[in-house]
N, C-alpha and C positions, 0 to 999 in steps of 0.2 A: 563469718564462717560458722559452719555449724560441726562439731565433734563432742557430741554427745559419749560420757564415759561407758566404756564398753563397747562401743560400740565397733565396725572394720574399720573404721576412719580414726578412733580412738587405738585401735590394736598397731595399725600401720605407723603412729607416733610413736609406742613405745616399741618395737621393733627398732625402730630408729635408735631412742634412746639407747636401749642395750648397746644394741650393734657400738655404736659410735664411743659409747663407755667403756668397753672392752678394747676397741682400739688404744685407745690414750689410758690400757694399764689396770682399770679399776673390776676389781670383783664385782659380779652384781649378784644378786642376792632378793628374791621377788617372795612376800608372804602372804599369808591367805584373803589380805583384802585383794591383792595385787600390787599394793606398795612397792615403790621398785628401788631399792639404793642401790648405789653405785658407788663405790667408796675403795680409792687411792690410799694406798700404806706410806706409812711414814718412817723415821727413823724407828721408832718406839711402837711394840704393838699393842692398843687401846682401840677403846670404841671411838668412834670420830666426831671432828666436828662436822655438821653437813648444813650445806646451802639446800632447801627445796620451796616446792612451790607445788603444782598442777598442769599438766596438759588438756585435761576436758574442759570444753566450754558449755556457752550456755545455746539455745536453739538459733536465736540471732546472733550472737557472741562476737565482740573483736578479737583479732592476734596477736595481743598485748597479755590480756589480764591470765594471770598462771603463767603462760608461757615464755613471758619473759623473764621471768624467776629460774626455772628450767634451762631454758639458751644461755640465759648470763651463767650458773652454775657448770654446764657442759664447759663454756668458754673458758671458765674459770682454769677446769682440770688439763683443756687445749694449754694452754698460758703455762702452767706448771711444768706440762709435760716437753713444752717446746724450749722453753726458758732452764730444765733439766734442772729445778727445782724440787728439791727432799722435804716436806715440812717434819717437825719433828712428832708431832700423831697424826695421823693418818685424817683424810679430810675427803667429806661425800657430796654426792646431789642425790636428794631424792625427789623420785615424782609419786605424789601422794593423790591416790583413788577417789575421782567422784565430790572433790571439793565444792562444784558448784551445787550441786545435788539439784541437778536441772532434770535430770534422769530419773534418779533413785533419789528419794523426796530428803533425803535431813543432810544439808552440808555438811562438810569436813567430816564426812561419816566415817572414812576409812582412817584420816589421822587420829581420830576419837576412840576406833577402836585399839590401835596403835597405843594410847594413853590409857585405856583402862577405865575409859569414859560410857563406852557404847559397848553392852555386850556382842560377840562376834556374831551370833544368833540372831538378833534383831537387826544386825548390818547386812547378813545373807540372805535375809526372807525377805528384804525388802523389797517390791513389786516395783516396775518400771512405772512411771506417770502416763495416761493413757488409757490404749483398748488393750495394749500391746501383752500384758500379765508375765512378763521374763523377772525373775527372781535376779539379785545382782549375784549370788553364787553361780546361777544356772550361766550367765553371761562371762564370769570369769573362765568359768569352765571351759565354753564356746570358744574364748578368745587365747585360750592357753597362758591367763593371767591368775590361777587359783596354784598360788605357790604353796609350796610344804611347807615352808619354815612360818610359825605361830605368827601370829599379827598382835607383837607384842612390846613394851620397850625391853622386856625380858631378855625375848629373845634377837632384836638387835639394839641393844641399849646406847643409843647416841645422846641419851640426855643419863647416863650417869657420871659420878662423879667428877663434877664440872664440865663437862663438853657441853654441846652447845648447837643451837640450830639457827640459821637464819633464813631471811626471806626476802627476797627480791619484788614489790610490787606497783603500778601503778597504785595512787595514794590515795588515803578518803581526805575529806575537809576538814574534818575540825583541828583545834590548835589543845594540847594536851598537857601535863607540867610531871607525870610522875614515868616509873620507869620498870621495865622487863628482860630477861635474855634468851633469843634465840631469832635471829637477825634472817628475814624471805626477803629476797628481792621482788619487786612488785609494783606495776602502773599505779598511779594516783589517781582513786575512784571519786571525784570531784575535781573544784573548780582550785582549790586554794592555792598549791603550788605554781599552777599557769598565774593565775591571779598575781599572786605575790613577786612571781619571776625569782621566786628559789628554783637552783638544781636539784635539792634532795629534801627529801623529808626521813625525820630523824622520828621512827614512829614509839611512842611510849605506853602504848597499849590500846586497847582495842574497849569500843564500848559493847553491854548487853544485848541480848533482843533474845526473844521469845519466837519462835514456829508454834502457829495452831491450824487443826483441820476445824472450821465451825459446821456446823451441820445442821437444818434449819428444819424443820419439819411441818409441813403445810395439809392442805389437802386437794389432790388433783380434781379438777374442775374444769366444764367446758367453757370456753369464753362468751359464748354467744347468749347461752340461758343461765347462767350466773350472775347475780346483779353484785356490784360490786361491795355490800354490807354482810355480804353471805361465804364472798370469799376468804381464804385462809391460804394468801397470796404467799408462795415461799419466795421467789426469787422479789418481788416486791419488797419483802420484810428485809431480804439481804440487803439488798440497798441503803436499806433506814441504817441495816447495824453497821457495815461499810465507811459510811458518809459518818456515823456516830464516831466510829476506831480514829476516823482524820481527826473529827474538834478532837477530842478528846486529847489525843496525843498532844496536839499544839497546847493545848493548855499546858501541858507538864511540860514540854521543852523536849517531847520525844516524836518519833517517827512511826505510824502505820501504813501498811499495803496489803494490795488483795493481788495476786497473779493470778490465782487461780479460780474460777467459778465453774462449776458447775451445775445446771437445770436438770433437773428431772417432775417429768417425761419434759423431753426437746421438741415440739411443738406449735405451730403456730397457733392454732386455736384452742390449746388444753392451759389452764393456768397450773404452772409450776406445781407440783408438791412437793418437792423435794429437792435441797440446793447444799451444796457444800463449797464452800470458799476458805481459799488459805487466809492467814492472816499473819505476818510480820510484825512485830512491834519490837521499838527498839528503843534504846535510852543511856546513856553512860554512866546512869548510877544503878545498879542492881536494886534498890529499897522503891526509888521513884518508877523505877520502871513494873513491879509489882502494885504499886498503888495502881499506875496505871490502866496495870492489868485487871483489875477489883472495879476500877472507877466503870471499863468496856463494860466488864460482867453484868453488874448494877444496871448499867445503862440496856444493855439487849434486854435484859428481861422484862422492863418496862415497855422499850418501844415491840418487841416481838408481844408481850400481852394486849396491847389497844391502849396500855395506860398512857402513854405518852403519844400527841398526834401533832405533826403539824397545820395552820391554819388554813383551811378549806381542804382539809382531808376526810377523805370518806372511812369510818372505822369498821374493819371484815371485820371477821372471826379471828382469833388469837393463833399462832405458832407456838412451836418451842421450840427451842436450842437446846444446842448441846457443842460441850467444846471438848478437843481434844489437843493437847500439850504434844507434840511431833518431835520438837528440837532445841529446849534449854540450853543457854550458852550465860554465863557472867560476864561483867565483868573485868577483864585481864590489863595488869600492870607488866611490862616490860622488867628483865633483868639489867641492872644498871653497868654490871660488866660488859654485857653485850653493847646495850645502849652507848657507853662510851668507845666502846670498839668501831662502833659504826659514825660515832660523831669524830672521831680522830682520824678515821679513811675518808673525810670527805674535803681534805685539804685546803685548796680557796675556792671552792663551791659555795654557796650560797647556798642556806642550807636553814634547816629551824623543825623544833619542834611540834609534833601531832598525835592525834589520836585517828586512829582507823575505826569510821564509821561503820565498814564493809566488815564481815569476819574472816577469818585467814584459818591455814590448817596451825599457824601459829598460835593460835587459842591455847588448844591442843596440846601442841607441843611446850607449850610454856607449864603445861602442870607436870612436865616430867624432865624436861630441862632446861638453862636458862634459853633465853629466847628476843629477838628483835626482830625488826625489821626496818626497811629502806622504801620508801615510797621515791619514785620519778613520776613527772608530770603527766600528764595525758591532752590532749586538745578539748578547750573547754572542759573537762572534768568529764568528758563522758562517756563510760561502759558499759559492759553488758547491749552493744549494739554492735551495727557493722561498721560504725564511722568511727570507732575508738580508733586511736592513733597516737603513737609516743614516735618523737622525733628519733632519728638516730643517735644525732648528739646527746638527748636525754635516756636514751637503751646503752650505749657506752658509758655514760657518768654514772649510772646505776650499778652496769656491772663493775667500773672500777670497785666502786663504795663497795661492794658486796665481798670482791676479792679479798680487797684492802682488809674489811674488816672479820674476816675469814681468816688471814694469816696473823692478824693482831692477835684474834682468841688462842690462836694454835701459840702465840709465842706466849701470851698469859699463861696457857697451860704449864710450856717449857718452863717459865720462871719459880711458878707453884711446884713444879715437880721438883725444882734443883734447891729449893728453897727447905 
């Protein structure tokens, strides 16, 4: 499915949300990213605890990854509200802006603004990916998603004093040992939980990565009267640096990708001058992963000057680069309050410890309150496509664990407050 955020197909989701949230009871409340809470009173009036996740996907995207964090959270409040259940603080779902940043280029952009991460400025100007030039302010506007209330935890402060957020999500792979609070339900964005035949994954933080735009500088040239010693090949040299970002990471035990490339002039017969390609890189220790980053650097410079060549390669004329840093993320440890809250809701589930390859708005919200998350299986590990797929039985076991460990924070709370 493709629901690009901001988009009418993105608007028509949260429509829904509202609508549906206001039925079963809950104030909603939409701020300037368009972050949308939804959030059910409790006996005691406080900031809540909330279950959220994402309704936008990516241009190919399954109907899993975000939104099942989302459904299970609404379900959640359905469950409460039928079951005629009071928690004693009040308890949300939020759907959080633009997570995949398929759209509007730096994930978790509007939970980051939300934390105090990402000026609100640099989140509004941001230009759609494309010919398209829509600003994400101008699109909220469109979509009647550019709320009044600050996009701030200020001003809806779900991560103070002890509350809590969680997350629902299809899971990444890796196996993890330390711990965070603020619990998203969420598919498992790999293989490991199908692999293992866990039902849950008990996620205890999230590794690093890096967003860059690289930018390659050539000189446009005809193909036919240019011999090839004379050119000053850009999309050529990308390749060298591309192929360079894969070794290299494998050396460190970390991850690169390109999505994005772009040629300039686009041409059959003109050789490239000009190319810009994304670059990802990713690693689960902050220090290795910056090595990393220094080792690329090192390496482009070389092979963009001629100094480095492979054997039976013809040497042009030199490029430059240039890099540009889009979307820093660390790092992130799980709250172990949470963390325990979600391994005590997962009953005789099968179940085991992870780390989230993928990044979450849970990042995010972990630097402002405590924070976990749930990972459920997916078919063969795979998203971000049209063939992602979570069983039903594994979309039910998630939302249990999410409830479960939703009401457990809410009674932590109760006992700290009587205490």
């Amino acid at each position: 499915m493709c629901r690009l955020s901001l988009s009418d197909a993105d608007k028509q989701a949260r429509d829904w949300f509202v609508a549906t949230a206001q039925e079963l009871g809950c104030k909603v409340s939409i701020d300037a990213m368009g972050n949308t809470f939804a959030v059910r009173p409790g006996r005691q009036t406080a900031p809540p605890t909330c279950a959220g996740s994402h309704l936008d996907t990516q241009p190919t995207g399954g109907r899993y990854d975000g939104i099942l964090g989302v459904c299970a959270g609404v379900e959640m409040l359905r469950v409460l509200k039928e079951e005629n259940i009071t928690t004693e603080f009040p308890v949300g779902v939020v759907n959080w802006t633009n997570e995949e940043g398929a759209r509007f280029p730096i994930s978790m952009v509007s939970s980051g603004v939300w934390a105090g991460a990402i000026p609100l400025e640099t989140a509004h100007s941001l230009k759609e990916v494309g010919t398209g030039g829509r600003t994400m302010k101008q699109e909220l506007q469109r979509i009647g998603y550019l709320g009044e209330m600050a996009a701030s935890y200020k001003a809806m402060p779900i991560g103070s004093g002890g509350k809590a957020h969680f997350e629902l999500h299809i899971g990444s792979p890796q196996s993890f040992s330390n711990t965070t609070a603020d619990p998203v339900q969420h598919p498992e964005q790999g293989p490991h939980l199908e692999s293992t035949n866990r039902h849950i994954g008990i996620v205890r933080g999230v590794q690093a990565y890096r967003w860059h735009t690289i930018t390659v500088h050539g000189r446009a040239s005809h193909t036919g009267t240019t011999a090839l010693p004379l050119r000053a090949d850009a999309l050529l040299t990308s390749a060298k640096l591309i192929l360079a970002s894969h070794r290299i990471a494998a050396a460190h035990g970390g991850l690169a990708s390109t999505g994005i490339l772009t040629p300039s002039p686009s041409s059959v017969n003109t050789v490239p001058g000009l190319v810009t390609f994304s670059l990802d890189i990713r690693h689960p220790d902050d220090a290795t992963l910056l090595r990393m980053e220094a080792d690329m650097k090192a390496a482009f410079v070389a092979l963009a000057s001629g100094a480095q060549q492979a054997e039976g390669e013809v040497r042009g004329r030199p490029c430059g680069v240039e890099w540009c840093l889009d979307a820093p993320s660390g790092a992130v440890v799980f709250d172990d309050d949470c963390v325990r809250c979600v391994r005590e809701s997962c009953g005789g589930l099968e179940s085991g410890e992870m780390r989230s390859g993928a990044g979450h708005d849970s990042v995010f919200t972990s630097r402002r309150v405590p924070t976990a998350m749930v990972f459920v299986p997916c078919r063969e590990g795979v998203s971000h496509n049209p063939a992602e797929y979570c069983r039903k039985e594994d979309c039910a076991n998630g939302a249990q664990v999410l409830m479960g460990a939703v009401l457990r924070y809410d009674g932590l709370r109760r006992e700290r407050a009587s205490g």
